[in-house]
C-alpha positions in Angstrom: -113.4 -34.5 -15.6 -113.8 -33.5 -11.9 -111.5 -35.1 -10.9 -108.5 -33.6 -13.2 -110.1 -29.7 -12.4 -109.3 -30.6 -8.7 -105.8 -31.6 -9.3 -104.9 -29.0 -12.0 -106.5 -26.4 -9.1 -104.4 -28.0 -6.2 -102.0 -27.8 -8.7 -101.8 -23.7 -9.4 -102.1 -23.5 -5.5 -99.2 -25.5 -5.1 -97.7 -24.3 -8.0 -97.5 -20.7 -6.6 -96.8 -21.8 -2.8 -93.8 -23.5 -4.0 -92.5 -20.8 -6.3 -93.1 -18.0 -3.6 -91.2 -20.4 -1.1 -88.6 -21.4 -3.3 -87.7 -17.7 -4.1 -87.7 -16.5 -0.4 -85.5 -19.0 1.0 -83.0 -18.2 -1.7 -83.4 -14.7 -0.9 -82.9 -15.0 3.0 -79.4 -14.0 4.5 -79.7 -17.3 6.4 -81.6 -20.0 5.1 -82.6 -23.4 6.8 -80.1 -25.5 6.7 -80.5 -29.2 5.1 -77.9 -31.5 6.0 -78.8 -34.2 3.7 -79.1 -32.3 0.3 -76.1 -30.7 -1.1 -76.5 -27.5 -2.6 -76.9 -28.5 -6.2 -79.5 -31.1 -5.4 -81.8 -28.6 -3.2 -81.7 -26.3 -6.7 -82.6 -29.6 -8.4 -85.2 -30.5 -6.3 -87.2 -27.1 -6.1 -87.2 -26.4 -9.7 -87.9 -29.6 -10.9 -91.0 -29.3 -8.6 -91.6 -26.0 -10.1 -91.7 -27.9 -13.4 -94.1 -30.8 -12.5 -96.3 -28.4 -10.7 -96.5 -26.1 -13.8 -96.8 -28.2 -15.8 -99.5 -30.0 -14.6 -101.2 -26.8 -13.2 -101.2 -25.3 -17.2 -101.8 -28.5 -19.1 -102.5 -25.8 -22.2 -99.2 -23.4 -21.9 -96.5 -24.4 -24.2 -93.4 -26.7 -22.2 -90.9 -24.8 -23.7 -92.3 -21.6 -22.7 -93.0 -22.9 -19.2 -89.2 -24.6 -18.6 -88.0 -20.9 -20.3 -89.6 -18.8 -17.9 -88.6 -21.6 -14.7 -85.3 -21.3 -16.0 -85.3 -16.9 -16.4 -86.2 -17.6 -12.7 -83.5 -19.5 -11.4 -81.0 -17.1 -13.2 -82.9 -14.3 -11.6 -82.6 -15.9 -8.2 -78.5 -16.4 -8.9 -78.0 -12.7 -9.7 -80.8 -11.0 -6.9 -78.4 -13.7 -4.6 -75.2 -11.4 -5.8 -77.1 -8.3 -3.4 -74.4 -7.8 -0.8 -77.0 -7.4 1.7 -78.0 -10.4 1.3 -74.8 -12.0 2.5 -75.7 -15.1 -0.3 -73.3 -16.2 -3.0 -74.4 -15.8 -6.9 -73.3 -19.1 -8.9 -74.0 -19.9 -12.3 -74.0 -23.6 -11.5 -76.6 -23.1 -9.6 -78.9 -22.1 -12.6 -77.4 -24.4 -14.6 -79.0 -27.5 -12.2 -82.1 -25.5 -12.0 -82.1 -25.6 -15.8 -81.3 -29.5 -16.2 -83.7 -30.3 -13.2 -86.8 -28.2 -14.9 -85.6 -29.9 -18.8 -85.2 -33.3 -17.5 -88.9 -33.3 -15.4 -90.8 -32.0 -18.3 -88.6 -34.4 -21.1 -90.6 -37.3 -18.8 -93.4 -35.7 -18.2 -93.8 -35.6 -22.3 -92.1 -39.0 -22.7 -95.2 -40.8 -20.4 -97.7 -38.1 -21.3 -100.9 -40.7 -22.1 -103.0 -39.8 -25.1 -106.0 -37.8 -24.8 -109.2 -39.5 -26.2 -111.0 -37.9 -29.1 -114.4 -37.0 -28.1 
């Protein structure tokens, strides 16, 4: 029982790194660049984090309601990105692959979720 209160607490922490990194770099004028990850897949890959993270950081809050409010996110990102200042494009697609990433991650996560004993 110790063991899964340390991981759902590193968890939360990572949980809430991630999500305050993931929304500044799509919020800088001039994020890092990653030459090996195409747009699209860098979306996939930071939400579909987002979605492990959560959901293993709030075993108890509903999927649906977590992969709703990951999603609400990503859509939020897409039209804060539309800020001319920000000299960042604003592209549906973009939420879309958040979307798919976060529903795909927590469809396995509940696919191989193990049965809790009754005690």
């Amino acid at each position: 029982m110790l063991q899964r209160n340390r991981i759902a607490g590193f968890a939360v922490l990572a949980f809430w790194g991630c999500l305050a990194g993931a929304v500044a770099l799509a919020l800088m004028p001039h994020p890092p660049h990653m030459p090996k990850l195409g747009d699209k897949a860098q979306h996939m890959l930071a939400f579909g984090t987002l979605a492990f993270l959560g959901a293993v950081a709030f075993p108890r809050f509903p999927r649906l309601h977590l992969a709703e409010r990951l999603s609400f996110i990503g859509a939020l990102v897409e039209v804060l990105q539309a800020i001319p200042a920000l000299h960042r494009h604003c592209d549906i697609r973009d939420w879309i692959a958040d979307t798919l990433a976060i529903a795909g991650v927590l469809a396995v996560m509940a696919v191989f979720r193990r049965p809790r004993a009754q005690s």
